[in-house]
VOBA-1610 file (N, C-alpha, C; in pm, whole numbers, padded with zeros to 5 digits, always signed):
BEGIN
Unk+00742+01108+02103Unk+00681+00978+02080Unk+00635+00971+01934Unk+00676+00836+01891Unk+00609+00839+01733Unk+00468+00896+01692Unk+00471+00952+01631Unk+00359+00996+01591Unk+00279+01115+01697Unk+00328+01143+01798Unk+00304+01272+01814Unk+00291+01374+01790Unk+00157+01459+01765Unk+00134+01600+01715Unk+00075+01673+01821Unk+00054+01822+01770Unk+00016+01898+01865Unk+00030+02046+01751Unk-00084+02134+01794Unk-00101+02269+01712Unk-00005+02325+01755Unk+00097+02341+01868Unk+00215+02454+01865Unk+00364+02377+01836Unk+00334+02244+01779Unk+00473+02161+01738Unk+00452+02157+01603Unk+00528+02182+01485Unk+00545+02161+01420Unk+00567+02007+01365Unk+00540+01971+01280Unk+00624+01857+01184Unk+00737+01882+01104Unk+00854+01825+01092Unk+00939+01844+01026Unk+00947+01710+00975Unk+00951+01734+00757Unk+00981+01650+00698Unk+01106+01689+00569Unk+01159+01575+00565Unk+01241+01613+00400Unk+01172+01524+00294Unk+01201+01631+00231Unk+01135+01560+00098Unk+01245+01566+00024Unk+01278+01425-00033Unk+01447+01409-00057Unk+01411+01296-00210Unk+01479+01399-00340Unk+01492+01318-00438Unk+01408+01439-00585Unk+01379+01420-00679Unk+01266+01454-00744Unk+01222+01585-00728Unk+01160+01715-00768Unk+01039+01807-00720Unk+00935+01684-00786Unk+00849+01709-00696Unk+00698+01627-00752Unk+00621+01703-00694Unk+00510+01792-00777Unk+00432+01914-00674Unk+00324+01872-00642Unk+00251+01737-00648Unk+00201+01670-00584Unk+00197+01668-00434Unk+00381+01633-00422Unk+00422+01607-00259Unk+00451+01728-00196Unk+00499+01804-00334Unk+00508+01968-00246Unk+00443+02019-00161Unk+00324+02008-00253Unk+00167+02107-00216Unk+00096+02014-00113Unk+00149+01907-00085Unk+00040+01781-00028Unk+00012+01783+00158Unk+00099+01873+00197Unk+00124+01917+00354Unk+00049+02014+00369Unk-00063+02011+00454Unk-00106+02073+00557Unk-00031+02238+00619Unk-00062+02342+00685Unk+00016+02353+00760Unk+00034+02301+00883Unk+00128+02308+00961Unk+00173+02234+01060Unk+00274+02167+01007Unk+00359+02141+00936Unk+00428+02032+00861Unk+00564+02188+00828Unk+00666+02133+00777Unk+00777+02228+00759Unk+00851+02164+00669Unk+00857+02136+00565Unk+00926+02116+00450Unk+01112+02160+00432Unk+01138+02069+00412Unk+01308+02048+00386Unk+01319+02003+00272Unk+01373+02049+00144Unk+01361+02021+00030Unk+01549+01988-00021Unk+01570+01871-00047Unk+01716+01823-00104Unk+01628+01700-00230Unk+01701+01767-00341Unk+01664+01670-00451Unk+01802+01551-00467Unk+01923+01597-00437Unk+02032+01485-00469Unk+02098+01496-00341Unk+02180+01405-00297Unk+02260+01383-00163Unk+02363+01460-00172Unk+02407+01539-00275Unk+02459+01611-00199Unk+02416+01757-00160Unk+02302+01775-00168Unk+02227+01889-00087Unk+02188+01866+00049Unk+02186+01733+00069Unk+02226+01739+00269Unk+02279+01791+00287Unk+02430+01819+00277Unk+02534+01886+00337Unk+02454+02062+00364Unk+02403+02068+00266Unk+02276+02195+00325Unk+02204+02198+00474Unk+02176+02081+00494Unk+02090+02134+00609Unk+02166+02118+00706Unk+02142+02240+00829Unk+02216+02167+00926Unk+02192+02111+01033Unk+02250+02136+01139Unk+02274+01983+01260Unk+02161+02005+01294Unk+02065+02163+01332Unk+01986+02197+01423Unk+01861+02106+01324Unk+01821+02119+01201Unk+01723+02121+01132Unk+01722+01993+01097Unk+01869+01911+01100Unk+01873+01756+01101Unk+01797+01643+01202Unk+01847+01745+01303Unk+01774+01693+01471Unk+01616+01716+01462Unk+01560+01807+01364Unk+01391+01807+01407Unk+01364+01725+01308Unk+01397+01647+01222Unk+01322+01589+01122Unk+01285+01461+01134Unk+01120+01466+01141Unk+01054+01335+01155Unk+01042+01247+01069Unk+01046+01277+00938Unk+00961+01179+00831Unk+01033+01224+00731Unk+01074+01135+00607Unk+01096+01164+00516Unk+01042+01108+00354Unk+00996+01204+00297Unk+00936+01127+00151Unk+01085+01162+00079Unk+01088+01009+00044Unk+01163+00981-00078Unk+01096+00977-00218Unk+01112+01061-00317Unk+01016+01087-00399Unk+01110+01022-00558Unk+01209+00944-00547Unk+01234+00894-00635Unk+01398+00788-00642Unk+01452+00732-00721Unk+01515+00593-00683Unk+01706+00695-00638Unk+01695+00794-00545Unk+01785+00855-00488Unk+01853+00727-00365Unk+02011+00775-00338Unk+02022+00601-00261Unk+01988+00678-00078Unk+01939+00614-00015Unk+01847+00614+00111Unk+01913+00507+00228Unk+02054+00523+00204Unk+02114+00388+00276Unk+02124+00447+00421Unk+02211+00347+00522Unk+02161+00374+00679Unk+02268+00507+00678Unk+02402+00513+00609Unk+02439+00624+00652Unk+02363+00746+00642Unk+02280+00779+00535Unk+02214+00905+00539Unk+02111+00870+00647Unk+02039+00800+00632Unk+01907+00765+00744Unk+01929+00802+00893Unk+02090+00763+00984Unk+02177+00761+01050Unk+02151+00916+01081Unk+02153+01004+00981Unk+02181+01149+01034Unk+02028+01259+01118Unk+01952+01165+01108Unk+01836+01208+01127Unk+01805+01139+01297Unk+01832+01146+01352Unk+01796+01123+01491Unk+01670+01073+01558Unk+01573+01161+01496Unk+01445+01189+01526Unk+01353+01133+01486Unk+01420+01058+01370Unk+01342+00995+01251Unk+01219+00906+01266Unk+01073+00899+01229Unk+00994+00808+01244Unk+00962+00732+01106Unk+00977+00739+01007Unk+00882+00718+00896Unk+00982+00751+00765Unk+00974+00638+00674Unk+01054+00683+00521Unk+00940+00637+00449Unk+00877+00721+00346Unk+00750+00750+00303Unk+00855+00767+00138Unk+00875+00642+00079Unk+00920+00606-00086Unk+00805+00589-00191Unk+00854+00666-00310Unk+00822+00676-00391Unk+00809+00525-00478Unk+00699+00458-00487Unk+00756+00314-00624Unk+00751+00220-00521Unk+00692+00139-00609Unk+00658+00005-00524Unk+00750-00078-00507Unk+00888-00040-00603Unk+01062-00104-00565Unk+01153-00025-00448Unk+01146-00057-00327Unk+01240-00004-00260Unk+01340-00040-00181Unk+01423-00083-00315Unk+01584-00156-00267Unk+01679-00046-00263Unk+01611+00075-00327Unk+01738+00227-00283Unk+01725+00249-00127Unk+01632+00174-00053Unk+01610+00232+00099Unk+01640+00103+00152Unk+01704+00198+00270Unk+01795+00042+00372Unk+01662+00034+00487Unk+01591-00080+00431Unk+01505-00123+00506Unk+01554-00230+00624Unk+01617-00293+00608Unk+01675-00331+00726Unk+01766-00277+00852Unk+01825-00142+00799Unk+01865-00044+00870Unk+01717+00002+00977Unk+01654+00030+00890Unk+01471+00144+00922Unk+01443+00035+01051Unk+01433-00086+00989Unk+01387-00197+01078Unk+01465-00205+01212Unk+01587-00251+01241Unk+01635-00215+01345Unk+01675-00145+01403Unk+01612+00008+01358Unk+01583+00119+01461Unk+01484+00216+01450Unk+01356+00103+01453Unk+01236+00136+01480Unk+01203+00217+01372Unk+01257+00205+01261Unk+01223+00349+01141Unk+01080+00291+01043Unk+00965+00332+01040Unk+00858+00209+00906Unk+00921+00268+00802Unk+00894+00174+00727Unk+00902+00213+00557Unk+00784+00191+00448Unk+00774+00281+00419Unk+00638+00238+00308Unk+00662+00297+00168Unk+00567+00227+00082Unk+00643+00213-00037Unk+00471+00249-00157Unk+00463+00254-00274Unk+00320+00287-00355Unk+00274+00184-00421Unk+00240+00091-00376Unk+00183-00056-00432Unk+00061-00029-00474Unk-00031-00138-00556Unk-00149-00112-00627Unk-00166+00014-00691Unk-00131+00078-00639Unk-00204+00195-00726Unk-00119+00194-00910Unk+00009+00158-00876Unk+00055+00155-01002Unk+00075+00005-01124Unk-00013-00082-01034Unk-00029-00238-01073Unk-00080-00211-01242Unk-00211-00201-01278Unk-00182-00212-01390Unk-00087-00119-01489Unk-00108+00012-01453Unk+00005+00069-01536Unk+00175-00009-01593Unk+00199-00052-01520Unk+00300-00131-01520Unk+00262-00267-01571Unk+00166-00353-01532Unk+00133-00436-01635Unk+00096-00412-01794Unk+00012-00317-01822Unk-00016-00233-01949Unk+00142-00223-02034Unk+00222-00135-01965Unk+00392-00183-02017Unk+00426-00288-02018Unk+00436-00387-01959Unk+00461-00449-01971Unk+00461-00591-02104Unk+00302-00596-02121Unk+00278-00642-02235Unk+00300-00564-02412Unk+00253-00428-02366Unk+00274-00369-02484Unk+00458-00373-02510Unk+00541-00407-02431Unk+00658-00380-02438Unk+00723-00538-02522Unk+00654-00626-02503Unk+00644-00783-02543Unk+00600-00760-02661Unk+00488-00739-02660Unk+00396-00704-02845Unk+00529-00661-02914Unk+00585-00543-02860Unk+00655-00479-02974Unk+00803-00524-02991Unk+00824-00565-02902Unk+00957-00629-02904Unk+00952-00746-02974Unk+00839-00826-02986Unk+00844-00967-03093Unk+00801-00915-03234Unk+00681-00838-03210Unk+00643-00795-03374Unk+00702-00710-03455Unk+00858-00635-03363Unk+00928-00537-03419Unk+00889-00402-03415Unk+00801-00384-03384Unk+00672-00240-03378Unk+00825-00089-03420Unk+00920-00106-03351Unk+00971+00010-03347Unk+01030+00023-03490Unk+01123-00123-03498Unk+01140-00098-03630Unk+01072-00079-03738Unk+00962-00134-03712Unk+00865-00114-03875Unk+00824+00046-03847Unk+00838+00137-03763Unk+00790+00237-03723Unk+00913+00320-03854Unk+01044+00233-03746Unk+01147+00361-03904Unk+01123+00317-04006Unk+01086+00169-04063Unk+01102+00152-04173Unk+01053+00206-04311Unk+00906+00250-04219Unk+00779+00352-04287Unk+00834+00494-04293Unk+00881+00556-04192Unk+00940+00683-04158Unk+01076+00703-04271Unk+01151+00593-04304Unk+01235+00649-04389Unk+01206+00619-04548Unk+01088+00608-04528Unk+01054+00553-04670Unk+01040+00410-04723Unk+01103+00309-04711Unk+01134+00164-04758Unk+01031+00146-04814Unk+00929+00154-04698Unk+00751+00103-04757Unk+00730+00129-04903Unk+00748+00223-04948Unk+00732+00237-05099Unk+00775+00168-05205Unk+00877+00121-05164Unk+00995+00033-05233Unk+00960-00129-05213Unk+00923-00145-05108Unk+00959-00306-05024Unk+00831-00271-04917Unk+00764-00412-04921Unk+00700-00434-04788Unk+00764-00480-04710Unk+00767-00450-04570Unk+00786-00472-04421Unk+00825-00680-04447Unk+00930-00701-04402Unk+00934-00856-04404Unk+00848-00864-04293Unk+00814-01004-04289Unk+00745-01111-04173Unk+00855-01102-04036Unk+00763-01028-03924Unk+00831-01045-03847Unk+00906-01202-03738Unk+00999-01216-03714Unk+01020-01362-03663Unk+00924-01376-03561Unk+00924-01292-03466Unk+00870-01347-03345Unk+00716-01310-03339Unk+00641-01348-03262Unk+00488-01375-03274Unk+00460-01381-03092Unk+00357-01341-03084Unk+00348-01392-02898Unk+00220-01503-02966Unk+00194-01565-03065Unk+00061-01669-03083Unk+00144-01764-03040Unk+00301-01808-03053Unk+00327-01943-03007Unk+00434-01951-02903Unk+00378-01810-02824Unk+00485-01816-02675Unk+00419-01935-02600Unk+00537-01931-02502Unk+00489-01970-02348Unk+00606-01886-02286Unk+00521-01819-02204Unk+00589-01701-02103Unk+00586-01782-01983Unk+00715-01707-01928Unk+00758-01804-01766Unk+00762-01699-01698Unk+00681-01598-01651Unk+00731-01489-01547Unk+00822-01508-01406Unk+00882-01400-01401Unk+01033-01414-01289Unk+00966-01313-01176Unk+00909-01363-01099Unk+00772-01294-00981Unk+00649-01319-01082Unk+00568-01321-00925Unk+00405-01325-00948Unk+00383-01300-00823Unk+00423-01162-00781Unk+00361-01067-00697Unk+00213-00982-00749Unk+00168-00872-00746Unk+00076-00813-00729Unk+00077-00774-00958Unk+00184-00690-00913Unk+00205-00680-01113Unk+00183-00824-01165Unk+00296-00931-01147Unk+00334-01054-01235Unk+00158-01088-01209Unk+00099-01086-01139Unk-00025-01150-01191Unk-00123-01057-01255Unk-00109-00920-01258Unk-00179-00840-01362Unk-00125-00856-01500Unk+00008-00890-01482Unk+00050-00927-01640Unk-00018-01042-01678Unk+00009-01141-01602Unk-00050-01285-01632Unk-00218-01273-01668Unk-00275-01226-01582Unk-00414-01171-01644Unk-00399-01117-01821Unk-00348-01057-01836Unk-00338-01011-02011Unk-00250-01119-02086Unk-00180-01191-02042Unk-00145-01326-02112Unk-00259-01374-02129Unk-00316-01393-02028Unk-00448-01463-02037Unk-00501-01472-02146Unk-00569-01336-02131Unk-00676-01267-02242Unk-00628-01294-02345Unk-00446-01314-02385Unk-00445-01318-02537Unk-00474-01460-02570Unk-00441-01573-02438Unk-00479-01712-02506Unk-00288-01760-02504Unk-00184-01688-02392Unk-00105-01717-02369Unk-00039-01807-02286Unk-00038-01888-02268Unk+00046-01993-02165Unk+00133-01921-02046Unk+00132-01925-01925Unk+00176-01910-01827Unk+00224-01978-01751Unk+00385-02006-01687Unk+00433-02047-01591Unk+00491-01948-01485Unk+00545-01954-01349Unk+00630-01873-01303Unk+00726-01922-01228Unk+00841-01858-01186Unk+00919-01876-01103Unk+00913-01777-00992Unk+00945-01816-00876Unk+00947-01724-00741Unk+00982-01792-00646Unk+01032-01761-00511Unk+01087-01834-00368Unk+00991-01942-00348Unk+00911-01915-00340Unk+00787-02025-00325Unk+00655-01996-00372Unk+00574-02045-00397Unk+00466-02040-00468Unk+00388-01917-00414Unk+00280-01865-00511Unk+00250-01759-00454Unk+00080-01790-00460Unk+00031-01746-00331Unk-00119-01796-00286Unk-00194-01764-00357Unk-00304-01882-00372Unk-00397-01836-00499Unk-00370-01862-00638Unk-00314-01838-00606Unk-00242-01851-00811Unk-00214-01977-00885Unk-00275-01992-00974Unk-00329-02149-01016Unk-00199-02200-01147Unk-00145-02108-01192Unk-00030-02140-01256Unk+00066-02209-01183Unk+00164-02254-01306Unk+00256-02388-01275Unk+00404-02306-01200Unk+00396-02382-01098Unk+00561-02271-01023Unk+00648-02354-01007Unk+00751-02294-01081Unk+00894-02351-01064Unk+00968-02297-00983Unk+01029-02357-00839Unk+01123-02349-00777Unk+01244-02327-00833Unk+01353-02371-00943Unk+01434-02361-01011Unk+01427-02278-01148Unk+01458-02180-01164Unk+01451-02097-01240Unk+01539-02158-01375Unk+01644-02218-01375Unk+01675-02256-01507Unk+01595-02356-01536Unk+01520-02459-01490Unk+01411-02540-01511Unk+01287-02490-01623Unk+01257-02405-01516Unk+01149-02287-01601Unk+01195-02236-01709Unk+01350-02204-01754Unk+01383-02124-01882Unk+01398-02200-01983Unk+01391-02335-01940Unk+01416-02461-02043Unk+01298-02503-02080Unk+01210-02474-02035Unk+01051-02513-02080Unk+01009-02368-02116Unk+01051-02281-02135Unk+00943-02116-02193Unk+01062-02086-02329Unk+00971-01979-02389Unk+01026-01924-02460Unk+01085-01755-02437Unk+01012-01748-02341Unk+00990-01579-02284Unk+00962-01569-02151Unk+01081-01483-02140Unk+01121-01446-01942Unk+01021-01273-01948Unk+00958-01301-01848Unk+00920-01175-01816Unk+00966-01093-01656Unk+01092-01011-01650Unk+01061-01012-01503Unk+00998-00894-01438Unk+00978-00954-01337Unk+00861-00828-01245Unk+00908-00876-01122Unk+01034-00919-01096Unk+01066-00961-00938Unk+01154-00789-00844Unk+01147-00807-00741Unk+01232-00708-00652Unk+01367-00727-00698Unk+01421-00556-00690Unk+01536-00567-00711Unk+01635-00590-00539Unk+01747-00607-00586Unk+01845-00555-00468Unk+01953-00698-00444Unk+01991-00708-00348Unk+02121-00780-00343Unk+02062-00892-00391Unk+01934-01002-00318Unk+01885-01116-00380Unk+01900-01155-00474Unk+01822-01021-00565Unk+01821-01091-00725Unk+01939-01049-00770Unk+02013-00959-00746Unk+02122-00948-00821Unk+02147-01036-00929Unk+02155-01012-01077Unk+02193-01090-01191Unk+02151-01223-01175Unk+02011-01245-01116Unk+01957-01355-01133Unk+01955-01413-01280Unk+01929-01301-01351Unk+01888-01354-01501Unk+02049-01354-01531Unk+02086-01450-01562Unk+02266-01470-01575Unk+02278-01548-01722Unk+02383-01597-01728Unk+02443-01674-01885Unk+02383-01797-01923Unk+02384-01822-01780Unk+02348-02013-01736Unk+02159-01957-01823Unk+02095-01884-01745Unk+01968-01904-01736Unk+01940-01862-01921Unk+01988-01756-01961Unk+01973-01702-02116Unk+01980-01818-02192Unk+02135-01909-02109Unk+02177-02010-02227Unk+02029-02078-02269Unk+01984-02141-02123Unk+01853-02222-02069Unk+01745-02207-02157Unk+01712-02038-02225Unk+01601-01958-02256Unk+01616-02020-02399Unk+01770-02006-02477Unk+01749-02070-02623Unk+01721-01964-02744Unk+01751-02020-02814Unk+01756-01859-02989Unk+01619-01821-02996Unk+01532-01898-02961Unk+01380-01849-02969Unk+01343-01773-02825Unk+01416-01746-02757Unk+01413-01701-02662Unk+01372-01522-02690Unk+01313-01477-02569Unk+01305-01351-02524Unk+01288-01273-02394Unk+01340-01148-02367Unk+01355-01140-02183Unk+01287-00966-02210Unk+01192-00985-02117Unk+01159-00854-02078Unk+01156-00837-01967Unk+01218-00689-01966Unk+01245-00685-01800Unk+01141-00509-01747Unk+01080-00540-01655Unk+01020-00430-01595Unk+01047-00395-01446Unk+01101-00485-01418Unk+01173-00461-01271Unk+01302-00397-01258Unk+01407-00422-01227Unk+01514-00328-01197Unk+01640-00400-01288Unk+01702-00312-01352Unk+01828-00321-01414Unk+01919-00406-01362Unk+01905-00391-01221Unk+02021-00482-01107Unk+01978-00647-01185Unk+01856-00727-01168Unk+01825-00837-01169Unk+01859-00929-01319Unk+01949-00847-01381Unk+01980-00922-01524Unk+02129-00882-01509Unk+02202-00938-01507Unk+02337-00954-01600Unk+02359-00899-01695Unk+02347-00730-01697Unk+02354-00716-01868Unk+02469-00722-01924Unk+02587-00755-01886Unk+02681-00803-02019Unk+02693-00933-02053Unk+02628-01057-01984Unk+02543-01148-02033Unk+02393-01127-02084Unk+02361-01031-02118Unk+02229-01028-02219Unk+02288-00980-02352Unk+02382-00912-02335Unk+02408-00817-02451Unk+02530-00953-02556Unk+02579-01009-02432Unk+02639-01141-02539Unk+02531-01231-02606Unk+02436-01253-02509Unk+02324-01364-02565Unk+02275-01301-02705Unk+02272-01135-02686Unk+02196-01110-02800Unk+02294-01057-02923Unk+02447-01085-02898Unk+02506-01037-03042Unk+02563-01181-03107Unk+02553-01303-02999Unk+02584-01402-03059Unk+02433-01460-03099Unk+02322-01452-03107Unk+02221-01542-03138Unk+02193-01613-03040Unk+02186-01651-02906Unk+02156-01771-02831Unk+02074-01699-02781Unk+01992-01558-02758Unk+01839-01544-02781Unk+01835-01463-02901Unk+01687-01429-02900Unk+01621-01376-03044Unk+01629-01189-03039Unk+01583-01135-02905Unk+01528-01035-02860Unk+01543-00993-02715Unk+01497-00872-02680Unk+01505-00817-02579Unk+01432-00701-02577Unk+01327-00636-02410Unk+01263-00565-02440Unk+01287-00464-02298Unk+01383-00401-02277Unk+01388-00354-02150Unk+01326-00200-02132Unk+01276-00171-01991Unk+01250-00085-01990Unk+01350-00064-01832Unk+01464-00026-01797Unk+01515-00046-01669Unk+01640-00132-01725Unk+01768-00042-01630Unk+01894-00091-01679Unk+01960-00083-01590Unk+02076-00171-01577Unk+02192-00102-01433Unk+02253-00011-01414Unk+02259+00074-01497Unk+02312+00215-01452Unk+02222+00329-01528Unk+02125+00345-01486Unk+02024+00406-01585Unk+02074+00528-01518Unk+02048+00650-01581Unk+01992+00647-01751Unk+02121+00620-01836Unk+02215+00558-01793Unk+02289+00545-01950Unk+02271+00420-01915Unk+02293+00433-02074Unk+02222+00241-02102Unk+02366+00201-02238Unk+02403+00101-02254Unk+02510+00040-02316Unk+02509+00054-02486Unk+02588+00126-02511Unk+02595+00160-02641Unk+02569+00044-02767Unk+02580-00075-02655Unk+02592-00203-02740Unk+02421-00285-02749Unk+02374-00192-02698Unk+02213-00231-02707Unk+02164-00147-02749Unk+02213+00011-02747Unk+02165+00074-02812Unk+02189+00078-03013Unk+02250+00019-02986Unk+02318+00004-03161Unk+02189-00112-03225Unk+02160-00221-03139Unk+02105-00334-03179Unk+01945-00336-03176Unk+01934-00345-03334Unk+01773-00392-03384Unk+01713-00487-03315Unk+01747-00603-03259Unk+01668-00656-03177Unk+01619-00656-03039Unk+01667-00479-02966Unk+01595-00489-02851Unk+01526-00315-02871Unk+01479-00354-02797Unk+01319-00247-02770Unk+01386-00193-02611Unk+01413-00045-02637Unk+01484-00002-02531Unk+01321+00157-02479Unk+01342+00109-02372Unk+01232+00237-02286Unk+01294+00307-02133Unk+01288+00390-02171Unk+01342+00520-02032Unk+01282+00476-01892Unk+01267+00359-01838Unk+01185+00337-01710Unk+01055+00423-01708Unk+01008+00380-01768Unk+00844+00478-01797Unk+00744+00348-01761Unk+00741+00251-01694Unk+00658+00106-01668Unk+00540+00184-01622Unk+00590+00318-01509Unk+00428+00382-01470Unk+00418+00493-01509Unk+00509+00558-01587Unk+00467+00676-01617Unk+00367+00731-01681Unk+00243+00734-01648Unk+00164+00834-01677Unk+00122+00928-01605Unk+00080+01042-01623Unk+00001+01181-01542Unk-00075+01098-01439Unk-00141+01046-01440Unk-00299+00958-01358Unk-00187+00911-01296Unk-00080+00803-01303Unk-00091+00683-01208Unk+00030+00738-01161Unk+00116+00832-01189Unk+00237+00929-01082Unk+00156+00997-00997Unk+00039+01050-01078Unk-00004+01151-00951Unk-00065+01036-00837Unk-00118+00963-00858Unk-00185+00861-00765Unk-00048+00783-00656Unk+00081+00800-00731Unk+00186+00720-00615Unk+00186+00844-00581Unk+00233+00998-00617Unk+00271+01090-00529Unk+00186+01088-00427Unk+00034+01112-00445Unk-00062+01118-00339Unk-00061+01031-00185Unk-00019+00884-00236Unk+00035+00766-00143Unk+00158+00783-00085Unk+00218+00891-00130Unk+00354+00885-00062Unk+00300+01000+00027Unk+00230+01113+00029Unk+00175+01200+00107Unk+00070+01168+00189Unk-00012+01083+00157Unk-00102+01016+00278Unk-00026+00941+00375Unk+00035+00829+00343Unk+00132+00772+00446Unk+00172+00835+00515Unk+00232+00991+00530Unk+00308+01039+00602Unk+00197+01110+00671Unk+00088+01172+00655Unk-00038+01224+00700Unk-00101+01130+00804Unk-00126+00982+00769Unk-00173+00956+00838Unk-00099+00893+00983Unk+00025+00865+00942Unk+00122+00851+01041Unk+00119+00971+01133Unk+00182+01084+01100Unk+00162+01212+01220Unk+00029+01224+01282Unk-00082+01163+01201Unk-00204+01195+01266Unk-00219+01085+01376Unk-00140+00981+01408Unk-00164+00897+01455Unk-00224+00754+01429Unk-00214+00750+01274Unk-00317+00635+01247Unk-00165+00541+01196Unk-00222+00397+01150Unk-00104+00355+01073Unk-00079+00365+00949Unk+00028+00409+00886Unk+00063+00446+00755Unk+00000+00354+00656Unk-00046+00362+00542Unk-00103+00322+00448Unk-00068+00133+00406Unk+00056+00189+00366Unk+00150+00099+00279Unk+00270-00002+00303Unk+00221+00005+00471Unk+00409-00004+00546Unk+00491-00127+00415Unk+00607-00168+00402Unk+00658-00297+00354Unk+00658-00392+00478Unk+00725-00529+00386Unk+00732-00618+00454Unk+00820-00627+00634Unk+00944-00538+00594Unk+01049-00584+00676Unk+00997-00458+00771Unk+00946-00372+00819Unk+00884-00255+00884Unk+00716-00258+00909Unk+00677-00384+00964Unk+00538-00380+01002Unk+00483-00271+01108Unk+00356-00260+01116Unk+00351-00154+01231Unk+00234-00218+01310Unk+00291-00198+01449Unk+00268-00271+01541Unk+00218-00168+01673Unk+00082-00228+01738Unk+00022-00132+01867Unk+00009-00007+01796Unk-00080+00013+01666Unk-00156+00147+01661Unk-00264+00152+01578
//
């Protein structure tokens, strides 16, 4: 029965993706650890040790689809790393009784904090004036006037979930204009929402996104919408690589029909397109939106409580949307 324990039964979990010694060390005894960092170290375990495994922490964006999920029989609980979890077939989990939970809040501002500083530097140039000093110029030539400025944005964020409104909070503070786009308006939130997303790109100067990745958004941010955005335009993206079109960004940005670009997250990360990497006008970052010591160790911890408090019988922390938990 879900969530059944007992001192002479063991727990059996995999911890599948990443070492994070957070999640290592984070079990009790009673618990029995199965350790596969890439898929193809399943083929390691076998049928017997497949059949006892209750729970699994996914400890990083490894793919989690129903065929692997499928092999686990026993399965109660997928305990993911990151508050994005379109690598896990949650609709699989869902129709066969599997929860899924995921590390929300805890990494909200960290990821807002990137987020803006990733805007600052992408309009004021920050990286480049960084070499420009580093190879000397400064001595010779002052730093030109950078084009872009956030004093005469208006930002249109693409979500205003839990982040998009911690970002919007630091728009705030600078005295920035805020609109958003999302499925439908989001409660509470006193900004202007556009249902139509090229609507919204025709009135902003700057896309920020912070929406879910996965089939939905797929290349939401497309040609049509860049065209929409305009040469004064700019797109930062902190959500997932999937949700932009990047060989429509990388045209927008070698023909001029936007200004800039500030990504941190790409579609096939970690390689990222030689053709953005060549180009001064985007601000390129290793998916680091939460990386710090403090706010990894704080999702690892959430990915190890969830699964704690589930075997203990309570309800998991964090469940998502499509995996509610119900009668406990």
């Amino acid at each position: 029965m879900p969530g059944e324990t007992g001192a002479s039964k063991p727990i059996d979990l995999l911890i599948y993706g990443p070492r994070k010694e957070v999640i290592d060390q984070g079990f009790p005894a009673g618990y029995v650890l199965h350790k596969c960092e890439r898929a193809d170290d399943l083929e390691k375990l076998s049928d017997e040790a497949r059949g006892r495994i209750r729970g699994i922490a996914v400890t990083g964006l490894v793919p989690t689809g129903a065929a692997m999920l499928a092999r686990f029989p026993k399965l109660e609980i997928v305990a993911s790393f990151g508050v994005g979890y379109d690598h896990v077939d949650s609709a699989w989990a869902a129709q066969h009784g599997v929860i899924v939970t995921n590390t929300p809040d805890v990494l909200t501002e960290e990821v807002a904090d990137t987020a803006l500083g990733l805007l600052i530097a992408t309009l004021r140039e920050f990286i480049r004036a960084d070499k420009y000093v580093r190879a000397g110029r400064w001595q010779t030539q002052d730093y030109p006037l950078s084009t872009g400025s956030l004093r005469d944005r208006k930002v249109g964020m693409v979500g205003m979930g839990r982040i998009g409104q911690a970002i919007a909070r630091r728009l705030d503070a600078s005295l920035v204009p805020v609109v958003y786009h999302s499925r439908k308006p989001a409660p509470g939130v006193a900004y202007k929402h556009y249902p139509n997303l090229i609507e919204m790109a025709k009135e902003v100067d700057t896309l920020v996104v912070i929406t879910p990745g996965g089939p939905t958004t797929a290349k939401l941010i497309n040609a049509e919408v860049l065209d929409a955005l305009g040469p004064r335009g700019v797109v930062i993206n902190v959500a997932r690589g999937s949700v932009i079109d990047e060989a429509a960004l990388i045209e927008a940005l070698k023909s001029g029909k936007i200004l800039a670009a500030g990504l941190d997250v790409f579609a096939a990360e970690p390689t990222v397109p030689e053709e953005l990497r060549a180009m001064d006008n985007v601000v390129l970052l290793p998916h680091i939106g939460s990386a710090s010591v403090v706010t990894r160790n704080a999702m690892n911890q959430l990915v190890v409580d969830n699964l704690k408090a589930w075997f203990s019988g309570r309800p998991p922390l964090t469940p998502v949307a499509e995996t509610p938990v119900k009668g406990r």
